[in-house]
C-alpha positions as CSV (number, residue, x, y, z in Angstrom):
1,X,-368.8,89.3,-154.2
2,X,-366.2,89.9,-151.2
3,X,-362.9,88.9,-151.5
4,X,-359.3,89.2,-150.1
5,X,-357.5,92.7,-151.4
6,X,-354.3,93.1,-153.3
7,X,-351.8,92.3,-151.7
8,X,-349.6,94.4,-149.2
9,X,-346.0,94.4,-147.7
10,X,-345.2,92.6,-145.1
11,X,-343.4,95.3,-143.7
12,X,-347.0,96.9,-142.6
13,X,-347.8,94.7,-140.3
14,X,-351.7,94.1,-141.0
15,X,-353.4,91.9,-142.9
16,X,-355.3,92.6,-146.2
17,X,-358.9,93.6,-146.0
18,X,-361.5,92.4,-147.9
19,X,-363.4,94.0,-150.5
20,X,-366.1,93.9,-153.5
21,X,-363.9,92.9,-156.0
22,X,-365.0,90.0,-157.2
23,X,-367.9,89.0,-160.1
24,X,-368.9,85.9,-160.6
25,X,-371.9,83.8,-162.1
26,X,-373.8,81.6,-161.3
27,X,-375.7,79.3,-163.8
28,X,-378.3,76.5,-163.3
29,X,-381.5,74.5,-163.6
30,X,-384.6,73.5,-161.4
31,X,-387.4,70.4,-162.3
32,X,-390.5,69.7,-160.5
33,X,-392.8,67.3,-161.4
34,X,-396.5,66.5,-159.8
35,X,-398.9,63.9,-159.4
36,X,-401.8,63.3,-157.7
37,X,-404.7,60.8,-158.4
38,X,-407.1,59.0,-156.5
39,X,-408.4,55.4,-156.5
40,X,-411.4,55.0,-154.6
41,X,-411.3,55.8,-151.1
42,X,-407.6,56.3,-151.9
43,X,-405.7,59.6,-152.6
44,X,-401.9,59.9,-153.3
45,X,-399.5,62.7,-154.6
46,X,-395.8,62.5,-155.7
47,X,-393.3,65.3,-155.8
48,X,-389.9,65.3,-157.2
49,X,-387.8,68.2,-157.1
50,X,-384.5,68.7,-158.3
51,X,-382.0,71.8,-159.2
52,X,-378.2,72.2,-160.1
53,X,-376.1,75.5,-159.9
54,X,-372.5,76.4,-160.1
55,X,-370.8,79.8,-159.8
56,X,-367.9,80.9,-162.1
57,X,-365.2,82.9,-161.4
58,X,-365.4,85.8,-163.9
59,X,-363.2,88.8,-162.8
60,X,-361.2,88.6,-159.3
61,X,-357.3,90.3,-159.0
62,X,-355.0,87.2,-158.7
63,X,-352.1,87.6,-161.2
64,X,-350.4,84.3,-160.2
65,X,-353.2,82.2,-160.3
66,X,-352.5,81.0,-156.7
67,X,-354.6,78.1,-155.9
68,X,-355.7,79.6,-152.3
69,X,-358.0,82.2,-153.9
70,X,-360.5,82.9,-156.3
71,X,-359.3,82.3,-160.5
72,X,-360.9,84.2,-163.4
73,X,-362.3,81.6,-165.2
74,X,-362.7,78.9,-162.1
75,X,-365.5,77.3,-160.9
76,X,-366.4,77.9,-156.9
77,X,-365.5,74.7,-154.6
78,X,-362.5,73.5,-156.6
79,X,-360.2,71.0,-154.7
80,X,-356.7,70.7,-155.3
81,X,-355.1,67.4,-153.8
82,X,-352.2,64.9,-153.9
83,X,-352.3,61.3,-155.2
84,X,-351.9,58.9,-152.9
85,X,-350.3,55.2,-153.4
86,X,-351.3,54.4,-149.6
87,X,-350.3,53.8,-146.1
88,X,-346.6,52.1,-146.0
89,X,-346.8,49.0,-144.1
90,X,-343.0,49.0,-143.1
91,X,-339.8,50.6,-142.7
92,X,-338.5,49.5,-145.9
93,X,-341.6,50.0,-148.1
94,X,-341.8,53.6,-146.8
95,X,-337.6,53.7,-147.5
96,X,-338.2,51.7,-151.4
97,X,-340.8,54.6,-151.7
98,X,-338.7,57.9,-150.7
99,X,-335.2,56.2,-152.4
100,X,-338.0,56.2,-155.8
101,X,-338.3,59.8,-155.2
102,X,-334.4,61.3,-155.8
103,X,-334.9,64.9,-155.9
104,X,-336.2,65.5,-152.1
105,X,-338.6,62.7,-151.5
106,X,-341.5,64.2,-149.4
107,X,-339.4,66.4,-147.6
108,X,-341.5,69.5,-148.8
109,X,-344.4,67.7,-146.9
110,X,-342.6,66.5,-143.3
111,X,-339.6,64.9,-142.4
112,X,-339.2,61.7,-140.4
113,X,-341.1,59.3,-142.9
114,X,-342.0,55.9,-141.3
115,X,-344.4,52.6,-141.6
116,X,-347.6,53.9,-141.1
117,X,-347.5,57.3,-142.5
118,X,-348.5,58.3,-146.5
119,X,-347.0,57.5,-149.8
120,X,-347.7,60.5,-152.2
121,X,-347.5,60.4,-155.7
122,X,-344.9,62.1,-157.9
123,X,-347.5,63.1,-160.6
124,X,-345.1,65.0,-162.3
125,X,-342.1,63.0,-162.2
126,X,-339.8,65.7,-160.9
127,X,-338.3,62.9,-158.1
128,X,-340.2,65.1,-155.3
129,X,-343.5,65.6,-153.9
130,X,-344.8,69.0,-153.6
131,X,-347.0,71.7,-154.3
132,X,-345.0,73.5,-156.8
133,X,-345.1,77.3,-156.4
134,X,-349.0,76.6,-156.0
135,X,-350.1,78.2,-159.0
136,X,-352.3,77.2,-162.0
137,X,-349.1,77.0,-163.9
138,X,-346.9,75.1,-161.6
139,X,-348.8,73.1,-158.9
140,X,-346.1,70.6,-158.4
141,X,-348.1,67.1,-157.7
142,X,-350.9,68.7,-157.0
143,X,-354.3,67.8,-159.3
144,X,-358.1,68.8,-159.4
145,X,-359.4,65.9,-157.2
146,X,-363.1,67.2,-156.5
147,X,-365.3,70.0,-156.3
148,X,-367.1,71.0,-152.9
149,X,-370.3,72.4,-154.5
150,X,-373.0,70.9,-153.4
151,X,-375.1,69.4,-157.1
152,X,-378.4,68.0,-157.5
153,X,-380.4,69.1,-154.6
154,X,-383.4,66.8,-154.2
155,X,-386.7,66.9,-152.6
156,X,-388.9,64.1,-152.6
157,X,-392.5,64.4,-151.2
158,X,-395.2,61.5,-151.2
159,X,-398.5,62.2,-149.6
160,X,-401.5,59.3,-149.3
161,X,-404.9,59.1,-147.7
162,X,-407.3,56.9,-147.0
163,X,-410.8,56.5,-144.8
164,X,-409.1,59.3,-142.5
165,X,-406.0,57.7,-142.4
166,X,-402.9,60.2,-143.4
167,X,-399.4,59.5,-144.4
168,X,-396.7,62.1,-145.6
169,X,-393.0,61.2,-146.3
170,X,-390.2,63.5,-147.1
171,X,-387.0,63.1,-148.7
172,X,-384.1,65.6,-149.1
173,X,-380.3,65.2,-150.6
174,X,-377.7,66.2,-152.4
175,X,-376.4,63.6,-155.2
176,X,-373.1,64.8,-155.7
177,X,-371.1,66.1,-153.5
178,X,-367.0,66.2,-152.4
179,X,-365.8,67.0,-149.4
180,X,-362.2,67.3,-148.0
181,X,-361.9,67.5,-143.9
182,X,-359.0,69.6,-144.0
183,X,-355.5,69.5,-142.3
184,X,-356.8,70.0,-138.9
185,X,-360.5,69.0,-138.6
186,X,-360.7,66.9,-135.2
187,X,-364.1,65.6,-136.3
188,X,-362.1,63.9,-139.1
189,X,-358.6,63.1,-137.9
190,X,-359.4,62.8,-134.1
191,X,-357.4,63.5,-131.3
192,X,-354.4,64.1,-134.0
193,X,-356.4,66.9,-135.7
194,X,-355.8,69.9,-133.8
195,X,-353.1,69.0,-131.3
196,X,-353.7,67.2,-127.9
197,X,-355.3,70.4,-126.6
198,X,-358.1,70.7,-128.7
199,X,-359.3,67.3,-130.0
200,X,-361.7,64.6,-129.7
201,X,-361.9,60.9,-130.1
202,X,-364.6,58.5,-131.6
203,X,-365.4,54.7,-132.2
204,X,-364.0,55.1,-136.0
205,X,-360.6,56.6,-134.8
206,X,-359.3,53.3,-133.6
207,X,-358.9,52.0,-137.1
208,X,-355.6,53.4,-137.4
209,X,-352.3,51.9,-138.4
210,X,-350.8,49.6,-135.6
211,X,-347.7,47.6,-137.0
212,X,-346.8,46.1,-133.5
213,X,-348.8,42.8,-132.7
214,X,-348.7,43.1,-129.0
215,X,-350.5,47.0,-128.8
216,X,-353.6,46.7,-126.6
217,X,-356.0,47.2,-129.4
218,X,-354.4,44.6,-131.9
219,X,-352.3,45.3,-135.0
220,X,-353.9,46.7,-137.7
221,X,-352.4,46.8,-140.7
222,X,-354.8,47.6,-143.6
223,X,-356.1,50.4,-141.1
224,X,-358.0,53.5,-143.0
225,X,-356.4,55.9,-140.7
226,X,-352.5,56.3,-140.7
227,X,-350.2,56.2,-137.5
228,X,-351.4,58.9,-134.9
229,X,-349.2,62.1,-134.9
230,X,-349.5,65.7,-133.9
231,X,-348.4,67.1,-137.3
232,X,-350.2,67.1,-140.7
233,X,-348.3,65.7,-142.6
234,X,-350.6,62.5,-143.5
235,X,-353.3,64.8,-143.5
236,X,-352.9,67.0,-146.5
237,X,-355.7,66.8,-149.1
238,X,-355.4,63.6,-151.1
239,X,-357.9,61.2,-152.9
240,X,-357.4,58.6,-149.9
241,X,-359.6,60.8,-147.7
242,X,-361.6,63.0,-150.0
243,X,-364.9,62.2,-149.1
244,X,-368.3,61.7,-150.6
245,X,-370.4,63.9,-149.2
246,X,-374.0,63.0,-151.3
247,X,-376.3,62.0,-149.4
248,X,-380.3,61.2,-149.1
249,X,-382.0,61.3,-146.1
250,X,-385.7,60.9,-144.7
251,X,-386.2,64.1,-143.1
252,X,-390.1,64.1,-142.1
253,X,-392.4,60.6,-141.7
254,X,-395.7,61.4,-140.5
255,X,-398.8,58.8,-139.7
256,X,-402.2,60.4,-138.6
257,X,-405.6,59.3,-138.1
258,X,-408.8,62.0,-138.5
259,X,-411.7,60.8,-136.0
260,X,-414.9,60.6,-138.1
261,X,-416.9,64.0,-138.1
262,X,-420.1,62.6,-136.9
263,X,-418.1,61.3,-133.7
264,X,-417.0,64.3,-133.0
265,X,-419.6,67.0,-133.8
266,X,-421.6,64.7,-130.5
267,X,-419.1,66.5,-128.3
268,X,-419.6,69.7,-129.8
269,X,-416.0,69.4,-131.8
270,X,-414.9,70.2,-135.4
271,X,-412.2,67.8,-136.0
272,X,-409.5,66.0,-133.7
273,X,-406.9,64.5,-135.5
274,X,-404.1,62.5,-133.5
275,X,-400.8,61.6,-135.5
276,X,-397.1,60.4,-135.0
277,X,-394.0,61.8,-136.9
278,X,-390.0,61.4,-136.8
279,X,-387.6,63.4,-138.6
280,X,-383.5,62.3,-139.8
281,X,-384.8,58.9,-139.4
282,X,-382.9,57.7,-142.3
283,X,-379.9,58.5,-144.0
284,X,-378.2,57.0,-147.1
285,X,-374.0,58.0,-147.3
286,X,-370.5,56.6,-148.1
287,X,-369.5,59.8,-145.9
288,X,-367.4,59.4,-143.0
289,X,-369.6,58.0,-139.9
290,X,-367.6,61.0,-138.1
291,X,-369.9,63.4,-139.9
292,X,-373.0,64.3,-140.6
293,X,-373.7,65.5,-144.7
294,X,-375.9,68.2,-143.3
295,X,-372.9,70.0,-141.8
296,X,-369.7,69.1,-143.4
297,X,-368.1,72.0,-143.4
298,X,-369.3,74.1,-141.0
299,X,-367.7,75.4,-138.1
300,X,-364.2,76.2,-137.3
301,X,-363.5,72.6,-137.8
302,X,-365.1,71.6,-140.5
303,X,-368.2,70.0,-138.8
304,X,-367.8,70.8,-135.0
305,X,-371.6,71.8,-134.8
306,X,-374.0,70.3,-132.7
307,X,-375.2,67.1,-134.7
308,X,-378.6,67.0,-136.0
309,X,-381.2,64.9,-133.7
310,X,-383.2,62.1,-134.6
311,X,-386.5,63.5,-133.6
312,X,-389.9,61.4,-132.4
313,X,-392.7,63.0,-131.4
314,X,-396.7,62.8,-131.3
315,X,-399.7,65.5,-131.2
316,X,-403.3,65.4,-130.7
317,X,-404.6,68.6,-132.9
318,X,-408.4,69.6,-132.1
319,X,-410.7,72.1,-133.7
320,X,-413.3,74.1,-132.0
């Protein structure tokens, strides 16, 4: 597999090209089952179809064990995050918090801590928050919060007919999924994702933190966002915002309806069939309404793709 070079000076002004240097594995498992009857006029079928993989890690040149790349011996997707003990609600809870912390507070995160901004954890009891040299080794507060790897890929397919009535359903998803937006996704964090020249803004981005009872929208203090700035530093990857990304959604629904053969042979016809169908009808997800589980992740922003359409539509299908 690709992956970044070895190192280089500084002093050389370029950046480190890419390479085959990597192997990896990847290991898994697939299970289909079938079943199709009839009863009568009535035929059905059931399909269920599920697989699992994951890729490991087994040779790639990273002496430190720096969390930003590839680790002999790692699984693919790992997500390294902070702990987070929540949104303070005031002045002094977010003072209580950093006076708790007396070997640098969250200065290695930000400066200029206030209500409505994140608490982090000191999961190593050092009296700081911070990532450490990020290596394996010494990762500061950083932990293993999630994986990205999509698991459990399922298709479900049921099929029926009856007196030249048709019916097909089709279900896809993924049953275990994380998913972390990232520093500067503005599909996540809205107009405070990527600065006020590159952002957008939707319906869910107004529940952010609003300590002052008079604002326009209302104060909001047990909002899910924190207090709007044009920095990261509430937005590093923490288990407050790690998402779950599984998801199961109808993709295809299709009704149709065969005219009788003897009807249509009179007009010198083989078959005409008219039906009705929708796909993404339906979906079933804890994930952020910002998103779509289909394309989490892609784009430069982490989902800034067009979104996937619910789709009707209708056909009339005729055989000479």
């Amino acid at each position: 597999m690709v992956g970044t070079g070895v190192e280089l000076p500084a002093t050389l002004g370029i950046g480190v090209p890419k390479t085959n240097n990597t192997d990896l594995k990847t290991f898994g498992w697939e299970l289909e089952l079938k079943w199709r009857d009839k009863i009568g006029d009535l035929s059905y079928g059931l399909r269920l179809n599920v697989s699992d993989s994951r890729t490991r890690i087994l040779s790639y040149g990273n002496p430190t064990q720096s969390l930003s790349k590839y680790r002999s011996g790692a699984l693919t997707g790992e997500i390294y995050g902070y702990t987070t003990i929540g949104i303070a609600k005031s002045d002094e809870e977010m003072n209580a918090h950093l006076e708790s912390l007396d070997n640098g507070g969250q200065s290695a995160l930000g400066s200029n801590w206030a209500a409505g901004d994140i608490m982090y954890a000191d999961v190593n009891n050092d009296g700081k928050v911070d990532n450490g040299n990020n290596t394996l080794n010494d990762m500061g507060d950083l932990k293993k919060i999630g994986n990205k790897t999509p698991r459990y890929r399922t298709g479900i397919n049921i099929d029926a007919a009856w007196k030249g009535f048709d019916f097909n359903m089709f279900w896809q998803g993924v049953l275990k999924r994380d998913f972390d937006p990232g520093e500067n996704s503005m599909v996540f964090w809205g107009a405070t994702g990527s600065g006020q020249w590159w952002s957008t803004a939707l319906h869910e981005h107004l529940d952010y933190f609003r300590a002052d009872p008079t604002h326009p929208l209302g104060q909001n203090m047990d909002a899910y966002y924190p207090r709007p700035l044009f920095n990261n530093k509430n937005h590093k990857a923490q288990t407050r915002y790690l998402q779950n990304a599984a998801y199961l959604r109808l993709k295809n629904l299709q009704f149709g309806y065969t005219l009788p053969t003897a009807l249509v042979n009179k007009i010198a016809l083989q078959k005409v069939r008219l039906f009705v169908s929708g796909e993404n009808l339906l979906t079933f997800t804890s994930l952020s309404k910002t998103m779509d589980p289909e394309t989490a992740g892609i784009g430069k922003q982490g989902g800034t793709v067009y979104p996937l359409s619910r789709t009707y539509s209708f056909g009339l299908s005729v055989n000479f």
